[in-house]
N, C-alpha and C positions, 0 to 999 in steps of 0.2 A: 518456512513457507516461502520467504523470497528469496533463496538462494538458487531455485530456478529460473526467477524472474534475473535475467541479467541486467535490465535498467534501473533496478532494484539495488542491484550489488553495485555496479557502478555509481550512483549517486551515493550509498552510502560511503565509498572508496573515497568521493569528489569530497564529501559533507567531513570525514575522519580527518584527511589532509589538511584543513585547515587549521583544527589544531595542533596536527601533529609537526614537527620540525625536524629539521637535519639535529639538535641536540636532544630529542626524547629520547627519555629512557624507555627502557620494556614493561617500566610499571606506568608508563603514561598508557602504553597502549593496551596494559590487563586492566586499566580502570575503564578507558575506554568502552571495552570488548565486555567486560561485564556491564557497564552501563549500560550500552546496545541487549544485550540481553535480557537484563532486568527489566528494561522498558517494552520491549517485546511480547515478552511472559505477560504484564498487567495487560498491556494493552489488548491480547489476542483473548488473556483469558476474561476479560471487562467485556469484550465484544462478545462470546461467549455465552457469560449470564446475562448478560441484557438482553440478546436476540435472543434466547432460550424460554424466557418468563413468557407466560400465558397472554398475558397484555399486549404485545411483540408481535407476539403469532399472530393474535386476533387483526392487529393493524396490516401487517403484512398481507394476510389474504384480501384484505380489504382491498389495498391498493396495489397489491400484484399489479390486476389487468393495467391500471392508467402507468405505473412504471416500465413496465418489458412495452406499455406503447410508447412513451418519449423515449427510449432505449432505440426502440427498433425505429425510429423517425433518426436519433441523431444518429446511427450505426447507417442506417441510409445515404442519409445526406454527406457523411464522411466518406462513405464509398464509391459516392459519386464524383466526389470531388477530386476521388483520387482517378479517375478513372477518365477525367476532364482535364486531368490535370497533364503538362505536357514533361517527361521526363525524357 
């Protein structure tokens, strides 16, 4: 999913580098790439069942409208800023 995101891959590039060294081996970087992985898996598939449960749903429509409004207030204010802003 974030492999399209390139500021995505980048950070994780920036975040990998740090442990990695001019002396790692290739098993530093398969523990790595499978820890990235693993962590990924739970993580998306956690987000998943939780957003999925009936309880979730119920909250979410509730507060749909007041979020896409702070949403659409700071997506505003960001856009103006850019737009005021002098490049």
């Amino acid at each position: 999913m974030h492999l399209a995101n390139s500021k995505a891959v980048l950070a994780w590039i920036a975040l990998v580098t740090l442990r990695l060294g001019v002396d790692s081996s290739w098993h530093d970087v398969a523990i790595i790439l499978a820890g990235c992985g693993i962590l990924s898996v739970v993580i998306f598939c956690g987000y998943a069942l939780v957003f999925s449960t009936v309880p979730m749903i119920r909250l979410y429509r509730r507060a749909r409208r007041g979020i896409d409004g702070v949403l659409a207030v700071f997506f505003c204010f960001a856009g103006l800023r850019l737009l005021m802003s002098r490049i």
